[in-house]
N, C-alpha and C positions, 0 to 999 in steps of 0.2 A: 504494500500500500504506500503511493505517494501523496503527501502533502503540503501544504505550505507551513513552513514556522520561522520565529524571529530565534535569535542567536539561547534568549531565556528560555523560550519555550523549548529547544531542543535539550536544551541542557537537562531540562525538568524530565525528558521524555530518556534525556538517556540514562538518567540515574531510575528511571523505571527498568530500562532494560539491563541493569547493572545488576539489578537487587540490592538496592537501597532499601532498607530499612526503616534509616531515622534520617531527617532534616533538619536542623535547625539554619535561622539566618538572624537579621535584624535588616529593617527595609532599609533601602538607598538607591537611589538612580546612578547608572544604569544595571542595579542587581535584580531590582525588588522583584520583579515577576519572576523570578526562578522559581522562588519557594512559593510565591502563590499556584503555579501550575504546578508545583511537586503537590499540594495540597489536594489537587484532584483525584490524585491517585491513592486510594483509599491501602493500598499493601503499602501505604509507607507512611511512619509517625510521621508527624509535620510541626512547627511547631514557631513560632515567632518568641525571640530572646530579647531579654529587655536592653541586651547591646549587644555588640559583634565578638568582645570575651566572653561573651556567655554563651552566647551561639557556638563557640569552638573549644570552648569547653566540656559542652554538651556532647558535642558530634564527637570530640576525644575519648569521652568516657563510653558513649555507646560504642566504639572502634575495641576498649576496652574490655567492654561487653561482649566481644565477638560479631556486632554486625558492622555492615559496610553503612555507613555513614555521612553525610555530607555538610558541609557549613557552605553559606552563603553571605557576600559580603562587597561594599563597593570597595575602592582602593581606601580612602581613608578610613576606614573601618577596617583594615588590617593594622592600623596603627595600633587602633584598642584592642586587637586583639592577639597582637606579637608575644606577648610575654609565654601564653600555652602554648603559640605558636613553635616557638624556639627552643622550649623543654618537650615537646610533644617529638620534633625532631630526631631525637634524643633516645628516648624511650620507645621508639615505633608504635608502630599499630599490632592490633589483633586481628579484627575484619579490617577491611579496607577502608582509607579514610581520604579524603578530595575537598581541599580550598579550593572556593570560586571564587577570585579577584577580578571583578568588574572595576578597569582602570577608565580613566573618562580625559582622553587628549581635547585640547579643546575649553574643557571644564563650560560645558555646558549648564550643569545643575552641581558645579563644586564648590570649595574654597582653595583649590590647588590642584597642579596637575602632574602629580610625583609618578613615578614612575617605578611597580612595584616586582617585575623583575627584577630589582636589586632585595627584594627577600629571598626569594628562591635563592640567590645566592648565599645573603649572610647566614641563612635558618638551615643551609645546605638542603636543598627538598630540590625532586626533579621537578619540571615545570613542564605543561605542556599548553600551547600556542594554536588554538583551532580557527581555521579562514573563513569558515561559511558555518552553516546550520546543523549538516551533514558533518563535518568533521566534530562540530559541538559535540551529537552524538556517540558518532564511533569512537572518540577521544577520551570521552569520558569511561567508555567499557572499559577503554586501556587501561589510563589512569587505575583503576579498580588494581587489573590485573597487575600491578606495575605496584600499587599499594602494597600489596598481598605478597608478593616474588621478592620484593628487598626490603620489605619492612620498615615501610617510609611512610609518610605524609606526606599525598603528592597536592601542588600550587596549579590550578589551572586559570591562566591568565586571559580575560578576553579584553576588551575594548567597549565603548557604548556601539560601534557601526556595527559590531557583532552580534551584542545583546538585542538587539533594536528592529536590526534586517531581518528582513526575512529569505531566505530561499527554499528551495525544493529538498525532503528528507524521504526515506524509506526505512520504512517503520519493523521493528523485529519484537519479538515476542520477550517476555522478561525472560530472565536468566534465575534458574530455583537455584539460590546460592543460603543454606543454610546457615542460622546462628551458631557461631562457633561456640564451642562450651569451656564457659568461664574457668578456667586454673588461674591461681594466685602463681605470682611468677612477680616475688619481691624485689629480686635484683635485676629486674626489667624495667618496672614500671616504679617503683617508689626512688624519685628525682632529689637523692639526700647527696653528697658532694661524693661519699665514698663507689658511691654504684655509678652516676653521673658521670665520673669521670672515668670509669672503664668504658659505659654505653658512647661514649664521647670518639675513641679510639674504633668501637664500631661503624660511628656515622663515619669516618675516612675511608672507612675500608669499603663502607655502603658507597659512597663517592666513586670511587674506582670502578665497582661496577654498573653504578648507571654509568660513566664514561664510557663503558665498553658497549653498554646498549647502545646508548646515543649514537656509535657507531653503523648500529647492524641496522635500530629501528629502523623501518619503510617511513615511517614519521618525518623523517628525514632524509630528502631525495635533491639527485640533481638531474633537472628536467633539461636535455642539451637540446641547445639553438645556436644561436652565432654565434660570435667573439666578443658581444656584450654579455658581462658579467650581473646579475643584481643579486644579493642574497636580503633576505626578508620572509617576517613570520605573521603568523596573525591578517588582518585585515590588511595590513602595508602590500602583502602579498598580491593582492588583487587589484588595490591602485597599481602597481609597479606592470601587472599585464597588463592595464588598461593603459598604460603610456607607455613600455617597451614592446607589448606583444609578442609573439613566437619568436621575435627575429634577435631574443637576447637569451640567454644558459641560466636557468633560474635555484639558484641553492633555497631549498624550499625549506622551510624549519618549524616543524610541529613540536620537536620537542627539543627544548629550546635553552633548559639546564641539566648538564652537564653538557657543552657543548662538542662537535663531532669534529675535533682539530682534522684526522685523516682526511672525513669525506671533504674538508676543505679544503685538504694540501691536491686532491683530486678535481678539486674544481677549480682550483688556480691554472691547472693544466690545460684547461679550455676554454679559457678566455683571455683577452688582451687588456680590458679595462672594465671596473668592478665599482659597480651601485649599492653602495648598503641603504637601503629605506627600512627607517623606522622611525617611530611615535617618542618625543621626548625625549629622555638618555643616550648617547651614543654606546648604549650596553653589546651591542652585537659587532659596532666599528673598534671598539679597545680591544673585543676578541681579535679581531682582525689582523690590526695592526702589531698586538702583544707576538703574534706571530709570524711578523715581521713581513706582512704583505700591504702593498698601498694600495690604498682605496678612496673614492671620491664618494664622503658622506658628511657630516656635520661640521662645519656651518652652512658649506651648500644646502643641504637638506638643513632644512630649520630647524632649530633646537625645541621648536614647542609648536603647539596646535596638534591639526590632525594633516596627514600625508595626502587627502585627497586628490587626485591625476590632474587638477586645475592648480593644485598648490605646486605638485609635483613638475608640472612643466613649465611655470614661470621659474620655479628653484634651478631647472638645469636650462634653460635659456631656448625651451621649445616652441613654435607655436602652438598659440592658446586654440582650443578650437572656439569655430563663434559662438557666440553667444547676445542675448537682448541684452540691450544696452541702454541706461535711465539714465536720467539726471537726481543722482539720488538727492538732491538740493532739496525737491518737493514734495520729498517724501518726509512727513509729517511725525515725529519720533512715537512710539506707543511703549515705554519703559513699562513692564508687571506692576498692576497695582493686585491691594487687596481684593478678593471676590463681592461685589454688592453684597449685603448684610452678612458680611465678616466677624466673626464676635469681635477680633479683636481691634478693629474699630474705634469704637466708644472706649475703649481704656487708650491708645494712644492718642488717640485727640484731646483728652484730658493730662497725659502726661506734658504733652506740647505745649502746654499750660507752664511750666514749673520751672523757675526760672535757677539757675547754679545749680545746675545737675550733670551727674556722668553718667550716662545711661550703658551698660554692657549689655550688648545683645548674645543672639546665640542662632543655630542652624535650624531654621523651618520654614514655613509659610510668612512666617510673622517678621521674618527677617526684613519684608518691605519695610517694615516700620520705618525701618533708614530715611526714606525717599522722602520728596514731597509729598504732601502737605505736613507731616508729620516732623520728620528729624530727628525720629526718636530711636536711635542709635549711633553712641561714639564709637564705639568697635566692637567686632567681632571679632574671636580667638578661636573656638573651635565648637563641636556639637558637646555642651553640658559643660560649657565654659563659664558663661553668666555670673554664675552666684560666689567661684573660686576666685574670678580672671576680675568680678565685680569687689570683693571683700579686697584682693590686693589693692586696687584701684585707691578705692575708702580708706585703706590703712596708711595709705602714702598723703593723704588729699590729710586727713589726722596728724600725723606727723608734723604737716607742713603747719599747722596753724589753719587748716581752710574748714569753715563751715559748709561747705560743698557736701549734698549726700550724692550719694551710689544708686542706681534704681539696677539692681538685674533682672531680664528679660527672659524667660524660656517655656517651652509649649510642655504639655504634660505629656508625649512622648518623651521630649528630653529629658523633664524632672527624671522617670525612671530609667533611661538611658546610662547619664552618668553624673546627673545636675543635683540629686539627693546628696550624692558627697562633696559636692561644694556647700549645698547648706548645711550640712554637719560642719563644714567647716567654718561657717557663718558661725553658728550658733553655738559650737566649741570654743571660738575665741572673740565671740559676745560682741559682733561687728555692728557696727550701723548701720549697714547692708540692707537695703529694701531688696526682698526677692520676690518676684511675681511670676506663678505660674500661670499660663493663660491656659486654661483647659477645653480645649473643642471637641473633647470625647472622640477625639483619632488623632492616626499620625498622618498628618495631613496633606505635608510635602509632596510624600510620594505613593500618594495617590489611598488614600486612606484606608489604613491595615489599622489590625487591631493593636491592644498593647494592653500593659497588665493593667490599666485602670479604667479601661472600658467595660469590663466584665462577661468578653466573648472570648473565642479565641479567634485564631485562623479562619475556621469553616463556617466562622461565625454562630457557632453553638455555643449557650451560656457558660461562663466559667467563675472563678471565682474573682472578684472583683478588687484591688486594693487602693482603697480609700486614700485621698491624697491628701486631701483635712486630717484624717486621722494619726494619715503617716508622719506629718509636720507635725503635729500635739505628740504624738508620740518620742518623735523626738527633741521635746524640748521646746519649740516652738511658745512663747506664751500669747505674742500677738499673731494674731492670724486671723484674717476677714475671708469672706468668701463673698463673691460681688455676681451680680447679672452685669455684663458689662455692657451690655446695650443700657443699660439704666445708667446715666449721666451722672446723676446726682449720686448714686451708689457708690460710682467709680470717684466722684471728687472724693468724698469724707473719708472713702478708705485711705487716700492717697494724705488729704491732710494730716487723717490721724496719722499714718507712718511715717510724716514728715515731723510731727508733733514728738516722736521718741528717738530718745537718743539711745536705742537698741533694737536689735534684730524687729523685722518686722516683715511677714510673709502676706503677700494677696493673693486670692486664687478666686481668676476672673472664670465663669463656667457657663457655657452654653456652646453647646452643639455647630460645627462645622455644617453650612448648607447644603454642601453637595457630599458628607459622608452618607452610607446606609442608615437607615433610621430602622430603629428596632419600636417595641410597644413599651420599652421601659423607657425611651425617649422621652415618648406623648407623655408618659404617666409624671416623668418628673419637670419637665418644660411646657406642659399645655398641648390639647386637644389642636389649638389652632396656631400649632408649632410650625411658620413660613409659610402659612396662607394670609395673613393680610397682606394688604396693599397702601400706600400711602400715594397721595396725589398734590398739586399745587394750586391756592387757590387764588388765581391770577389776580383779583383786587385785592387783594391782601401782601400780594408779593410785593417787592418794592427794589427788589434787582440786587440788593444788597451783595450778594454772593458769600453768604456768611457761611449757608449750608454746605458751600463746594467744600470749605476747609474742609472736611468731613473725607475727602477723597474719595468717595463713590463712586464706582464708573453708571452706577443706575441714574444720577445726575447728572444734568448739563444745563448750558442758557441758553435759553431762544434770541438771539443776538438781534432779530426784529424787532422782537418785543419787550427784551430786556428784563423777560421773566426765568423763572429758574424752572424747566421741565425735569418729571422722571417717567423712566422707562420704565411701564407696569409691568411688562416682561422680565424686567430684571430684579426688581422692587422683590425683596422678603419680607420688607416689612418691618422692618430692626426698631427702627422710630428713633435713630442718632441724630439722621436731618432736622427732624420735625421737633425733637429737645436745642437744636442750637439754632430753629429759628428765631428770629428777636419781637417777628410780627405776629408768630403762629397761625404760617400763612401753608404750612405744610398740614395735611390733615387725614386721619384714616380715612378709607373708602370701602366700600361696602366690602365685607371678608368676602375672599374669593374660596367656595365649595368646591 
């Protein structure tokens, strides 16, 4: 059977035909749908982690356990998760165990564009490099097999054009690969310095023979053409035929750590002059050259972006092919704003309000906050930075003599991400720190999955829910509000009161994300007529002011004729933020729409 699938979906499909087990991930662009289409498939746990060390912790110990395994993950989210990473190494597997690093060139949805084949290096793990849909799949049966044969934790690297694409797959039957049965095997797995460093002399000696695979694998092939040379893995692969074509000798590279010095000293033999393409790092051009052959790759090839055949022929000085041609002059800029009745909304148009403030932001939806109308972010640091990357802030602004507060910013994904140990840290060393969780009941970013305070799981079946007020009073927490932040006036007095103490002070703004799934516990605790009103303007009463736009609303605009303020009933939820900062109260409900 053939079909279509994107680079995620095949992956999900091949860890079915793997006999995967267990899943765990933590969402990210370009990873997230991996583990939502692993989720479909009812022979394998599934399971969303409250971050990317827990998710590879998880998939560790089920590897453990004797099943084959998988974590999913985007590139920065191997950073949280290196620590098991690097001792897992170490200790090997039992079943078979496979990192997804969904890298993002480009940084279309990041905060960086690192480059995470340099872990397969430092963590020594083989890495494997798939170019389309189809190799997603058959790559990952390997990896399995390649787990299981040396006793490794294997890194499989993709890209977002890979995640993202789609192409043509042929579909195979799972593979009944039984749980292996648990023996304790202390001097394997328990990572204490004395055992650690015998298992240590193992992973060299494991070195050595992926080297000799890297050799043999078909993984790795050299496709002969003419006396142009290009070596390239992954997606680079397929830009590099769409602008060299047949007529160059292609070192093809699936499997991509330990690399295959022979078949290269064999490819050097067929060609005259050699293209290295690749994303970010020159990781495959140091191979190259350490082995003392020249090659024409970085800085010709750009050190950053993505390699696309339009990039790639302006970098070596080819013509472009044509293309439409604009005056991008009048082309009108449309920067991401927030979603029309955004909860979080109404709490930063009120922080915009607050004048000697450092606001620390953090990774999500809410991260516009930054932009106009708002400016309600001085920097971002990392995803569950806020309230740590905020209290440093506070402590220096202290120091100095400065009555300046701190406001940290983070969604209640993040709080359980990694933002709860920043407020321990808050609250440990008694900062002035304002933390606010804005709570939208999903992780919203990327494309709204669940998380452990929503109270579903994955497949959206109830689960146990953890209370995010509770969790805060629990620890310590003595101030702590919980606001409708579409309520104006909720959101000022929480904000004065936390301006009013000169100690920890936690908000948690809550109300439901528009466009998450809604459940019946929604309605029950937000209202029967949860995003069915509508608001409208009532043109003798308007008076053009433009007070409402602060509001950043895209459901908003001016009638520039008439110099009144229109909304989009289409887009309209209903929030009532406009209609609280009107001064005329010229904004008004209109009949609920059934």
């Amino acid at each position: 059977m053939k079909i279509l699938m994107t680079g995620d979906e095949a992956i999900a499909r091949g860890a079915y035909e793997a006999g995967v087990a267990f899943a765990s991930a933590y969402p990210g662009t370009p990873s997230t749908e991996i583990l939502e289409n692993v989720s479909t498939y009812k022979e394998i746990v599934s399971e969303w982690a409250p971050n990317e060390k827990v998710a590879l912790e998880a998939a560790a110990g089920a590897s453990i356990g004797g099943a084959r395994s998988l974590a999913c993950m985007k590139h920065v989210g191997v950073n949280v998760a290196a620590d098991p990473l690097f001792t897992f190494s170490y200790t090997g597997v039992r079943g078979g165990m496979v990192l997804i690093s969904a890298d993002e060139p480009g940084m279309h949805s990041s905060q960086n564009e690192q480059d995470n084949r340099w872990y397969a290096v430092s963590a020594k793990l083989p890495m494997l490099e798939p170019s389309d849909s189809q190799e997603c799949i058959d790559m990952l049966r390997t990896a399995y097999d390649v787990s299981e044969e040396f006793d490794t934790p294997v890194l499989m690297r993709i890209t977002t054009r890979i995640a993202h694409s789609k192409s043509i797959v042929s579909l195979s039957d799972r593979k009944n690969v039984p749980i292996k049965e648990y023996v304790k095997e202390v001097q394997k797995y328990v990572a204490v310095p004395a055992i650690a460093s015998k298992r240590r002399r193992v992973v060299e000696t494991r070195m050595g023979d992926l080297k000799d695979y890297s050799e043999k694998t078909p993984l790795n092939r050299i496709e002969q053409g003419g006396k142009i040379g290009v070596i390239a893995s992954g997606m680079c692969y397929n830009y590099a035929k769409e602008v060299f074509g047949d007529s160059a000798t292609y070192l093809k590279l699936g499997f991509s750590h330990p690399l295959p010095d022979n078949l290269l000293h064999e490819f050097y033999k067929l060609v005259d002059t050699v293209y290295i393409i690749e994303e970010n790092d020159p990781y495959l051009q140091q191979w190259v050259e350490r082995l003392g052959y020249k090659c024409v790759g970085k800085p010709t090839i750009p050190p950053y972006g993505e390699m696309t055949p339009d990039v790639l022929r302006k970098a070596l000085g080819q013509q472009e092919l044509n293309v439409v041609t604009y005056d991008d002059s009048l082309v009108v800029p449309r920067p991401p704003v927030l979603c029309a009745g955004c909860p979080h909304r109404g709490f930063f148009y009120e922080l915009a309000k607050k004048k000697d403030t450092v606001i620390a932001g953090d990774i999500g939806c809410y991260s516009l906050g930054f932009a106009e109308p708002f400016n309600g972010m001085d920097y971002i640091v990392c995803m569950g930075a806020a309230f740590s990357s905020g209290h440093g802030t506070q402590q220096a602004l202290v120091a100095a003599g400065k009555d300046t507060r701190v406001v940290g910013v983070m969604g209640d994904s993040t709080f359980f991400h990694m933002g709860i140990n920043g407020l321990i840290e808050v609250l440990y060393n008694n900062s002035k720190t304002i933390c606010v969780v804005l709570d939208n009941r999903t992780t919203g970013m990327t494309g709204h999955q669940e998380h452990p305070g929503t109270g579903h799981d994955i497949r959206r079946e109830p689960t146990h829910e953890i209370n995010i007020e509770a969790t805060v009073k629990a620890l310590g927490a003595k101030n702590v509000a919980v606001v409708d932040p579409n309520n104006i006036k909720e959101v000022r007095n929480a904000l004065n009161d936390a301006y009013s103490k000169d100690e920890p002070y936690v908000i948690i703004t809550r109300w439901p994300c528009v466009l998450k799934p809604m459940n019946e516990a929604d309605y029950v605790e937000f209202g029967k007529d949860l995003f069915k009103n509508k608001y409208h303007v009532n043109e003798e009463a308007c008076i053009g002011c433009k007070a409402c736009i602060r509001a950043g609303c895209p459901a908003n605009s001016m009638d520039a004729v008439k110099n009144k303020m229109v909304i989009d009933k289409l887009a309209c939820v209903g929030c009532s933020v406009c209609s609280q900062i009107c001064p005329k109260s010229a904004i008004v409900i209109s009949e609920v729409d059934r």
